[in-house]
C-alpha positions in Angstrom: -49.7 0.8 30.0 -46.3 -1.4 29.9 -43.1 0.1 30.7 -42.2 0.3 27.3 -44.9 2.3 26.1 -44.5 4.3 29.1 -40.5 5.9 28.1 -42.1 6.0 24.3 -44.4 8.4 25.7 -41.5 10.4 27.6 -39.5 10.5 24.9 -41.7 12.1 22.6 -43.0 14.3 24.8 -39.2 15.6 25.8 -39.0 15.7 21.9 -41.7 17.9 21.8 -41.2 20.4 24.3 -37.5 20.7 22.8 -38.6 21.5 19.6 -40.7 24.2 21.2 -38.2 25.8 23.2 -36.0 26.5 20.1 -37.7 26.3 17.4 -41.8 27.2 17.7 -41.3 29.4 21.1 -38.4 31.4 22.9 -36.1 30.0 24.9 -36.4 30.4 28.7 -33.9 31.7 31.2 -31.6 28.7 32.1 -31.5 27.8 27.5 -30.4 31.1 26.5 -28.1 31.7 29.8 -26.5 28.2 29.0 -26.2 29.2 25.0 -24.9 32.6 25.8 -22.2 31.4 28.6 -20.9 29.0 25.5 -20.6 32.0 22.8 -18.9 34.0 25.6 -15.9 31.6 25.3 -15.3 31.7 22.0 -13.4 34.4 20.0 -15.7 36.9 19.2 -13.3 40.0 17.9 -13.7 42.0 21.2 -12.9 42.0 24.7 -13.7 38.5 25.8 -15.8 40.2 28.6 -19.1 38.9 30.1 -22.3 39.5 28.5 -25.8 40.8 28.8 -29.0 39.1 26.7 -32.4 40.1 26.7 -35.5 38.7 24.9 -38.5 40.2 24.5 -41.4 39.1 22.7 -43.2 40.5 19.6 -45.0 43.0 21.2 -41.9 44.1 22.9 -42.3 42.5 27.1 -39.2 41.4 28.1 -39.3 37.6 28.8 -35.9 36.8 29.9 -32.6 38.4 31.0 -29.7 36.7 31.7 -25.7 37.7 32.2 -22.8 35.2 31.3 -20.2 35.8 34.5 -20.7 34.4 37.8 -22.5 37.6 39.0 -24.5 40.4 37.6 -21.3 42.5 38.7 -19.1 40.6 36.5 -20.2 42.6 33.4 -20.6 46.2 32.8 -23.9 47.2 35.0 -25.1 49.5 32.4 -25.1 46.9 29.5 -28.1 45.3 31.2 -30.5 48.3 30.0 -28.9 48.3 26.5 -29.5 44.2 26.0 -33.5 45.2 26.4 -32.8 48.6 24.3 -31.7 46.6 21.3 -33.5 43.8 21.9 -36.5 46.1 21.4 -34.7 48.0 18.6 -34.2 44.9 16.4 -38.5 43.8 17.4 -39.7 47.2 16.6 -38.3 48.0 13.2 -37.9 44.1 11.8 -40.8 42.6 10.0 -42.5 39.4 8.8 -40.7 39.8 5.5 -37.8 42.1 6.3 -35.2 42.0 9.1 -32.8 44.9 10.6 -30.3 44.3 13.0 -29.1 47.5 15.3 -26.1 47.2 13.4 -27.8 48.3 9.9 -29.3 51.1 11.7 -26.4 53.6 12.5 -25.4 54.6 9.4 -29.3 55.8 8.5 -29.6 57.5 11.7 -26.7 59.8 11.6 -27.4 63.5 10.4 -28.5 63.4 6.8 -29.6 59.6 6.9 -32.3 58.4 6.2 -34.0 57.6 9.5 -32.3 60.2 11.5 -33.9 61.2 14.4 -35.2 57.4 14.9 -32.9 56.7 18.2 -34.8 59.5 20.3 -38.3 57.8 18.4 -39.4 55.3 21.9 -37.4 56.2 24.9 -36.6 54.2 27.7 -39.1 53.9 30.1 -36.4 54.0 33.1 -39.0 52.6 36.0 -39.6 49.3 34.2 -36.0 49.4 33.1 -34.3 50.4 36.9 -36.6 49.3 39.6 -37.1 46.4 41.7 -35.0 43.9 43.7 -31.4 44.5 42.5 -30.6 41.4 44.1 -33.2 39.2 40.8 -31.1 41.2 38.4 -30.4 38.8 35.9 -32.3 35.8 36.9 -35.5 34.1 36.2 -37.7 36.9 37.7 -35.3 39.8 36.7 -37.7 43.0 37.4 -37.7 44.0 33.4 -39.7 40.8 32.6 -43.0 41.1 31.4 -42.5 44.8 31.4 -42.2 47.3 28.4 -38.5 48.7 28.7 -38.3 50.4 25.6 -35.3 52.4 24.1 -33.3 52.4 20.7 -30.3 51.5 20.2 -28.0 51.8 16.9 -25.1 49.8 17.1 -24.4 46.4 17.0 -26.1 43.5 19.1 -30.1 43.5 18.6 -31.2 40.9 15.9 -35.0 39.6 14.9 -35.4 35.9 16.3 -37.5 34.1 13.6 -38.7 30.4 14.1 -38.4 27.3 11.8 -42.0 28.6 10.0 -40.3 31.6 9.6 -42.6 33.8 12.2 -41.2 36.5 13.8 -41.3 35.8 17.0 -39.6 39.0 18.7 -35.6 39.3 19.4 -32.5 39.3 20.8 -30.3 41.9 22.6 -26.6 41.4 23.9 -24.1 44.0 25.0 -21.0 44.3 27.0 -18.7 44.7 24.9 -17.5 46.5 21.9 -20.4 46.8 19.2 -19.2 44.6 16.6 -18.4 41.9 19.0 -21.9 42.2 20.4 -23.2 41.3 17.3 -21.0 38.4 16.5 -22.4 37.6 20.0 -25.6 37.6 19.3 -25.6 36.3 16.2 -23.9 32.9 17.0 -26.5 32.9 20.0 -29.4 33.0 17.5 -27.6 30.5 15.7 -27.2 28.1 18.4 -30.9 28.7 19.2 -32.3 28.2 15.7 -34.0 31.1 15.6 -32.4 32.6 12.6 -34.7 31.8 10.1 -34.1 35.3 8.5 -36.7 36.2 5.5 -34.6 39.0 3.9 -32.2 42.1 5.3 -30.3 44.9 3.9 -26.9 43.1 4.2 -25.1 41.7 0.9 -26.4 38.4 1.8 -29.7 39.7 1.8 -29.8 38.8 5.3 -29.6 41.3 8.7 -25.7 41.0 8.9 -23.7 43.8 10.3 -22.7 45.6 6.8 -19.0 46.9 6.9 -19.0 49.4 4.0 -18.1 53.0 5.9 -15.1 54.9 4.2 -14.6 58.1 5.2 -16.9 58.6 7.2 -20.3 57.0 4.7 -21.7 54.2 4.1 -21.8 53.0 0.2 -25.2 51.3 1.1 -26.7 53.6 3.6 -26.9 50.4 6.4 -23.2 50.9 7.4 -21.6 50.2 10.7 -18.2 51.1 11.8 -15.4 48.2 12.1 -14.5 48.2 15.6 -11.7 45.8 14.8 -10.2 44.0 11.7 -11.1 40.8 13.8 -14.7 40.9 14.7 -15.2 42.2 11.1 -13.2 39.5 9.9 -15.6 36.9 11.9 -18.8 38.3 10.6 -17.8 38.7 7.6 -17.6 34.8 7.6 -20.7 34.0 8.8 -22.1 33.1 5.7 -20.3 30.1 5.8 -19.8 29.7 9.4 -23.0 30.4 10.8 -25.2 30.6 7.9 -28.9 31.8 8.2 -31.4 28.8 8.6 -33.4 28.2 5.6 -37.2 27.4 5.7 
């Protein structure tokens, strides 16, 4: 085989494999670390503080879990837990044909909502989710992966990753700071992943959008979240334009 023919062969293969990693498959520990270090810099209507992302798969094992600071002490300890929670959250109640994000779900699970009573539904199972090496925490073999963590969570951060085909492939989870900047997080980290090939969601996009609509104290849709700040719901409000859902 000639040189040539040789780096032909490279490159497609290269081409191949990259297509997997963000489009057919999830991406592994050093992709989404890199994608989520990037998002972390931007302006994101919160704190500018370090970040937390977990992945699991569709039946809910955690694959990877990375942080965005320098150390796994550079962001809030307990956000770690709460990146698998929603990450689970947004896998376990999103569908083929229908995505929620943890952000439509705290209006409906407040007293009188329609899925009350849904955040105490799968709790946390707190040995997958606390044991092993503290010193992995956040790298490749982080001791939640290929485990079964669990939880719900109810507040912005968890979104459904969908591929290019438009399979649900499991989700995302981010936390560490406030709620609404956790989503705008997340959701520019799907983005960058292509993974966002939404099929339909509560929002007014008909997509799984954080929804805005609270006023004294209820939510005109029932999928309300509260606006932490005028600027992160400012941001997502523009994500239609910005960062608009991949189309199939």
């Amino acid at each position: 085989m000639s040189v040539k023919s040789v780096l032909i062969s490279v490159a497609v293969s290269l081409l191949v494999l990259s297509s997997f990693a963000y489009a057919g498959g999830l991406p592994t520990h050093s992709e989404l670390k890199k994608v989520l270090s990037d998002v972390v810099k931007e302006s994101n209507g919160g704190f500018d503080l370090n970040m937390w992302a977990t992945i699991v798969d569709r039946d809910g094992v955690v694959k990877v879990v990375v942080f965005s600071g320098n150390d796994r002490g550079d962001q809030w300890p307990g956000s770690r837990v709460i990146s698998a929670q929603k990450a689970n959250t947004a896998n376990a109640f999103s569908l083929p044909g229908l995505s929620l994000s943890t952000a439509n779900l705290f209006s409906a699970v407040q007293p009188g909502g329609s899925l009350y009573g849904l955040q105490h539904s799968n709790p946390v199972d707190t040995a997958a989710a606390y044991g092993g090496d503290s010193e992995k925490i956040g790298t490749a073999n982080d001791p939640m992966v290929g485990k079964k963590v669990g939880g719900v969570n109810v507040f912005g951060g968890g979104l459904a990753l969908y591929d290019a085909t438009g399979k649900l492939l499991g989700a995302l989870g981010v936390s560490g700071d406030s709620s609404c900047a956790d989503h705008n997080i997340a959701w520019k980290v799907r983005d960058a992943l292509k993974l966002d090939y939404v099929p339909a969601g509560v929002s007014t996009t008909k997509d799984d959008n954080i929804v805005n609509d609270i006023e004294s104290g209820v939510s005109a849709t029932g999928w309300g979240h509260p606006v932490c700040a005028p600027a992160a719901a400012e941001l997502s409000k523009e994500f239609p334009k910005t960062h608009p859902i991949s189309k199939k």
